[in-house]
N, C-alpha and C positions, 0 to 999 in steps of 0.2 A: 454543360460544363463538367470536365471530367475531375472527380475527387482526387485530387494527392492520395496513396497508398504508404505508409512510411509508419516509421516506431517514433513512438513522442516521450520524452523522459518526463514525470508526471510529477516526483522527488528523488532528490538527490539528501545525503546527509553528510554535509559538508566537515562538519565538526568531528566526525569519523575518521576522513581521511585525512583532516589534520591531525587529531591525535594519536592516530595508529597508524603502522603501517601493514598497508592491504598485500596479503601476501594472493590469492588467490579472488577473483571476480564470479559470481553463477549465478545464471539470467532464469528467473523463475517468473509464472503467471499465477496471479493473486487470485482466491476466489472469495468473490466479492458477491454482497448482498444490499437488492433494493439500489435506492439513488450514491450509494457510495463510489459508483462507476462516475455517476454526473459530477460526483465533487471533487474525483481526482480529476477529471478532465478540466475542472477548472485552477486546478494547480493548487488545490488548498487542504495541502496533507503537511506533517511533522513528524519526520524520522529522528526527532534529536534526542528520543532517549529508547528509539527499537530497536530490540536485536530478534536473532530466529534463535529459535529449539527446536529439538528432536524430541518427539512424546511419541514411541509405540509404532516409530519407523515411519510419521508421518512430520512436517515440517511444518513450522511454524511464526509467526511475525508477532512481537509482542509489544506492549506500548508503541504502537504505530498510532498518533491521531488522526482520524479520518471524520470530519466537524460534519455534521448533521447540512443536510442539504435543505435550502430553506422553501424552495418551491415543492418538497414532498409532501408527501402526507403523514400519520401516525402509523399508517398501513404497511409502507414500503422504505421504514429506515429505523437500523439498529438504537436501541435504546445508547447504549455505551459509545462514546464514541472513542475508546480505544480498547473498545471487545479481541478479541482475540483472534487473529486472521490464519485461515489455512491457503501455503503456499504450494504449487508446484515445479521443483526442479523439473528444467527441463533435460 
């Protein structure tokens, strides 16, 4: 069976683009640690109070929740679950 190849939107922040209006859209890849990959794939992140910064000409994602995967271990998932995520513009 052949896989589907496709982009999957993992979160959205709804509350954003009612309140504001979004003058400009920019598609960035998240670098990401341990099972935090498995639990955005399971659709269970909260953008409702993150925004990005600029720190030192690199970009950043801030109060993003990203909840502890339950099938990990203590080995392979951040203690914080809204540590501090580095993004990359694409």
């Amino acid at each position: 069976m052949v896989r589907e190849r496709g982009q999957k939107v993992v979160a959205t922040n709804r509350k954003a683009r009612h309140d504001y209006h979004i003058l400009d859209v920019f598609e960035a890849g998240l670098v990401l640690t341990g099972t935090e990959v498995k639990t955005l794939r399971e659709g269970r992140a909260s953008l409702v109070d993150g925004y990005a910064s600029i720190d030192g000409g690199e970009a950043w994602l801030e109060n993003v929740h990203i909840p502890e995967f339950f099938q990990g271990s203590w080995t392979n998932h951040s203690n914080s679950p809204q540590a501090q995520t580095a993004f990359e513009p694409h």
